[in-house]
C-alpha positions as CSV (number, residue, x, y, z in Angstrom):
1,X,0.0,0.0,0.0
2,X,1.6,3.6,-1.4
3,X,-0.9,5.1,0.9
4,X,0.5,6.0,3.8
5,X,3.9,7.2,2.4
6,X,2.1,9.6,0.2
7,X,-0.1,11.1,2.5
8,X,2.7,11.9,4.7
9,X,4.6,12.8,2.1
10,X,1.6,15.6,1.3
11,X,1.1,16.4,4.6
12,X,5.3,17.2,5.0
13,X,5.4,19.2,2.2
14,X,2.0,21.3,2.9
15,X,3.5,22.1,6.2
16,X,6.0,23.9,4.7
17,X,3.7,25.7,2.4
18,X,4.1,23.5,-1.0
19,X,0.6,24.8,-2.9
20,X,-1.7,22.0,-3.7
21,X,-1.3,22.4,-7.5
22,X,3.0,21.8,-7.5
23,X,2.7,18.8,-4.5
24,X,0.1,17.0,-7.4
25,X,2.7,18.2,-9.9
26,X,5.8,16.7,-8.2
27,X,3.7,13.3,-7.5
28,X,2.5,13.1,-10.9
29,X,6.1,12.3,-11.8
30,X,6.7,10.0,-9.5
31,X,8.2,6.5,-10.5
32,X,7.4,3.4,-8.0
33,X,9.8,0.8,-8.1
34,X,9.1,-1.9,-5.9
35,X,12.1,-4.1,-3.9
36,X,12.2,-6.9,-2.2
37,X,13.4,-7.3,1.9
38,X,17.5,-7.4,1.6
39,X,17.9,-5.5,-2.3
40,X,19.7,-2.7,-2.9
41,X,17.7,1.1,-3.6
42,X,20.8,2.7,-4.6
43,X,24.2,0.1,-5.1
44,X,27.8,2.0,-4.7
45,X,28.0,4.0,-7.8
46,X,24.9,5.0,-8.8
47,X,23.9,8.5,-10.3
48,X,23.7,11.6,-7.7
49,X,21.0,13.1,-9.5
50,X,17.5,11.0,-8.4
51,X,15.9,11.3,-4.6
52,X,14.1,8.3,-3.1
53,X,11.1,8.8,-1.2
54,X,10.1,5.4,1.0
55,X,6.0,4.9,0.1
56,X,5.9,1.7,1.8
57,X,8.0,-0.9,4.2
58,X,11.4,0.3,5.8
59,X,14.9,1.3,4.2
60,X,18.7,1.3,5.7
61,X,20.3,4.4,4.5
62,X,24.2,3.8,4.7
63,X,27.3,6.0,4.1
64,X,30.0,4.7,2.4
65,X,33.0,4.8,4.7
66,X,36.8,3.9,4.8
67,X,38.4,1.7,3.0
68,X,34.6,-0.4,1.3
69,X,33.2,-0.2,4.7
70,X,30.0,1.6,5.4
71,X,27.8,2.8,8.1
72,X,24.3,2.2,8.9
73,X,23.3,5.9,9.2
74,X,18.8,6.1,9.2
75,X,15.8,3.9,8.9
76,X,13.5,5.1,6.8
77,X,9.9,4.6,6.6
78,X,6.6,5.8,4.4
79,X,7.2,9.6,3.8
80,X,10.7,9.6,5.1
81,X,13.9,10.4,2.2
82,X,16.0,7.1,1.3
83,X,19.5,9.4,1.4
84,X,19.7,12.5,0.2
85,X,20.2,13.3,-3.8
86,X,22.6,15.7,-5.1
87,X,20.1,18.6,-6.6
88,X,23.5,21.5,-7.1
89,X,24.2,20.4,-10.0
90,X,26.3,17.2,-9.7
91,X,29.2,16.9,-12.1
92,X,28.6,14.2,-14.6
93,X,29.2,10.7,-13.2
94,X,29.2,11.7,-9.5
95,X,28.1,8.7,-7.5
96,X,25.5,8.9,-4.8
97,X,27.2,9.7,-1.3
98,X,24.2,7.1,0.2
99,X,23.6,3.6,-0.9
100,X,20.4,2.2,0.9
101,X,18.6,-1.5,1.0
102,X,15.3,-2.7,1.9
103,X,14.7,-3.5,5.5
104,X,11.4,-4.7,4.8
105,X,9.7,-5.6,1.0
106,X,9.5,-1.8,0.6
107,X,7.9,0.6,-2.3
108,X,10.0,3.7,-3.1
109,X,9.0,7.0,-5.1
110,X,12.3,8.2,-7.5
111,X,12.3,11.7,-8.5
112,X,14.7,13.0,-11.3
113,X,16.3,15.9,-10.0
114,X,15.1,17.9,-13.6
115,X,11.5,17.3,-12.6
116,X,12.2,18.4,-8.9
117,X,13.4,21.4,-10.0
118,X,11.1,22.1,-12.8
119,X,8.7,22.1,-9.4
120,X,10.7,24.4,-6.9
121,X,11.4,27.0,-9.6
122,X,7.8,27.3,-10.0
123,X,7.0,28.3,-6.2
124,X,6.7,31.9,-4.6
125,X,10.1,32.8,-2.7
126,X,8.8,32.7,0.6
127,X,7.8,28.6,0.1
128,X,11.2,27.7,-1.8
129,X,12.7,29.2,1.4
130,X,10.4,26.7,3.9
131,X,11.3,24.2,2.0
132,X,14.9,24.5,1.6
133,X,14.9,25.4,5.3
134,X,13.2,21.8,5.5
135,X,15.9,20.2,3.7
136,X,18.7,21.7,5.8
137,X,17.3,20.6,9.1
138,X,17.5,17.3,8.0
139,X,20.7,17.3,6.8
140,X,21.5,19.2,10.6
141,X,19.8,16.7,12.4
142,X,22.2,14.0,10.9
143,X,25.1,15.7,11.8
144,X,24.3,16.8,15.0
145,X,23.2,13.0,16.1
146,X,26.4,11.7,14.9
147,X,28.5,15.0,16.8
148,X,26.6,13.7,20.2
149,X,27.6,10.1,19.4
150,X,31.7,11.7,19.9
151,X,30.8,12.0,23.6
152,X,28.5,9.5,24.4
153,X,29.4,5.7,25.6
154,X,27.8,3.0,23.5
155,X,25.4,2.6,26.1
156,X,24.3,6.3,25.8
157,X,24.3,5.9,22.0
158,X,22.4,2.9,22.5
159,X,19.4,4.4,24.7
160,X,19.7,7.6,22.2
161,X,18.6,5.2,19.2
162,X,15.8,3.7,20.8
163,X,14.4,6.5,21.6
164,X,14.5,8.1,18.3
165,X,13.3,5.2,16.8
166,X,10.2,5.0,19.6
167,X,9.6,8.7,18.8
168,X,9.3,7.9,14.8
169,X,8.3,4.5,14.4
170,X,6.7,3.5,17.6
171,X,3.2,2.0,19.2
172,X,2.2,2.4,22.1
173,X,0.9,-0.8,23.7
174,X,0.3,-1.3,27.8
175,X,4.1,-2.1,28.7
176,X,5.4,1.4,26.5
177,X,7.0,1.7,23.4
178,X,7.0,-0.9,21.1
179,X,9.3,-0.3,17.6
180,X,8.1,-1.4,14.8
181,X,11.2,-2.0,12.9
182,X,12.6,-5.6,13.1
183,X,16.1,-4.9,14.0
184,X,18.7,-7.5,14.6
185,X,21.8,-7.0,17.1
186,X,23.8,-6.7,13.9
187,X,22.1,-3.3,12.6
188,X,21.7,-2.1,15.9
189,X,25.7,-2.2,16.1
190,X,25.9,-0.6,12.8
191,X,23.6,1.6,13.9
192,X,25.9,3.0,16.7
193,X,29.5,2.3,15.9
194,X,30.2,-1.1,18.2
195,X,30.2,-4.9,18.1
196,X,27.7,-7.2,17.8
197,X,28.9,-8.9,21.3
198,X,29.0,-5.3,22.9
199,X,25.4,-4.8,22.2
200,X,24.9,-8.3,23.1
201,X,25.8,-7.3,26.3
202,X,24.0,-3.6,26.6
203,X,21.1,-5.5,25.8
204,X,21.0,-8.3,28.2
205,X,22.0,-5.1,31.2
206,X,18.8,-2.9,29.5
207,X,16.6,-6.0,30.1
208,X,17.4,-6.6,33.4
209,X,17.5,-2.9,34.5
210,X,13.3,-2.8,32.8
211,X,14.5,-0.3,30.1
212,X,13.4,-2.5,27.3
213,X,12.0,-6.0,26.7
214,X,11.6,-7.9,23.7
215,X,7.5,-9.4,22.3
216,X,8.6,-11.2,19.7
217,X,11.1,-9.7,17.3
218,X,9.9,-6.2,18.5
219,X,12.0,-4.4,21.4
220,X,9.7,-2.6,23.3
221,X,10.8,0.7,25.5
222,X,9.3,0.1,28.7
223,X,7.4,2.7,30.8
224,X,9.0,3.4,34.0
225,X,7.7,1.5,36.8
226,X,6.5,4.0,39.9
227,X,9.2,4.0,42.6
228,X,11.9,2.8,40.8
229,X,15.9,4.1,40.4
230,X,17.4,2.4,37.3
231,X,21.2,2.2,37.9
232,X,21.4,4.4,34.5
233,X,19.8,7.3,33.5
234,X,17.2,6.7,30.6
235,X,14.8,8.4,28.8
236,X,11.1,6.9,29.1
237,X,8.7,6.7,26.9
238,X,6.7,9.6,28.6
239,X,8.8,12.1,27.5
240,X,8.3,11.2,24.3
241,X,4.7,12.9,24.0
242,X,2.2,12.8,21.7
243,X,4.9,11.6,18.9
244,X,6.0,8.6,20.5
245,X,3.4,6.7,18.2
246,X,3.7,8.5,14.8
């Protein structure tokens, strides 16, 4: 189902002002492409000039690192960008800084950067600015994330992602939290720079401590029970608001 993606997709863009008329003129040339769970969106070397848009399922976004490594860097689900495309003016043959595979069977919108920009230069100045200010808070957020990670412990880093991923992907149910993504021990070490043993072992102290628990192949942040200390300080699921289960 392309629904949900798109509506958030609408909804993201009409915050920041998008008119009706271009959001149905960006959509309208759209291309779906359809992967299955494990396949590459966007292999090492593929053209700069195209952003993905996640419709349905879930998406790791990776950065290519040192030396053929990379780094699991964002999930991405319906609405969210798949990486980020290059829409300066990228010099012929520059390669995607993001390569990105299917967490889940996922269906992803491609726009050309030509038609993207056919789009913006048709808006009033005051909306091109909203929207570029959009852009460059995400590409902030990123960076900042990763700047905290510098200082924090693994453990810290740890907590950090399940909260963010609570906040964005999360329901609540009667125990907290639960996240919807499936993720393994491997992706969560990807996810913040450790070994799969380490997390192993940050896991095992979490659930005994009642930060998390697991229902299934779901991790579920746990509310804080009344009268408790936890050895470490967390953050709970009621901090999270009103967001905690978009």
């Amino acid at each position: 189902m392309l629904g949900e993606g798109e509506e958030k997709l609408k909804q993201r863009l009409a915050r920041y002002g998008m008119p009706s008329e271009a959001i149905a003129a960006l959509l309208s040339r759209q291309t779906i492409v359809r992967y299955p769970k494990g396949s590459p969106l966007m292999p090492t070397g593929s053209s700069a000039d195209a952003v993905f848009v996640v419709m349905s399922g879930m998406v790791k976004v990776y950065c290519s690192g040192w030396r053929g490594t990379r780094v699991l860097v964002d999930l991405a689900g319906p609405g969210d960008l798949a990486g980020y495309g290059n829409l300066g003016g990228p010099a012929p043959g520059q390669s995607s800084l993001y390569d990105a595979e299917a967490l889940t069977p996922a269906s992803v919108a491609l726009f050309a950067r030509h038609d993207l920009l056919r789009v913006l230069r048709g808006l009033e100045p005051g909306t091109l600015l909203a929207v570029t200010e959009m852009i460059n808070s995400l590409w902030a957020g990123m960076v900042h994330r990763y700047a905290r990670y510098l200082v924090m412990s693994l453990r810290e880093r740890l907590e950090d992602l399940f909260t963010g991923l609570a906040r964005r992907y999360g329901a609540q149910t009667g125990q907290g939290v639960q996240l919807l993504p499936e993720l393994g021990q491997e992706a969560l070490a990807e996810m913040i720079g450790g070994s799969r043993p380490m997390v192993s072992k940050l896991l095992a102290e979490m659930r005994a401590e009642g930060v998390i628990a697991r229902e299934g192949r779901h991790y579920v942040l746990l509310s804080t029970r009344a009268g408790s200390h936890p050895k470490r300080s967390v953050v709970r699921p009621s901090l999270l608001g009103s967001d905690a289960t978009k």
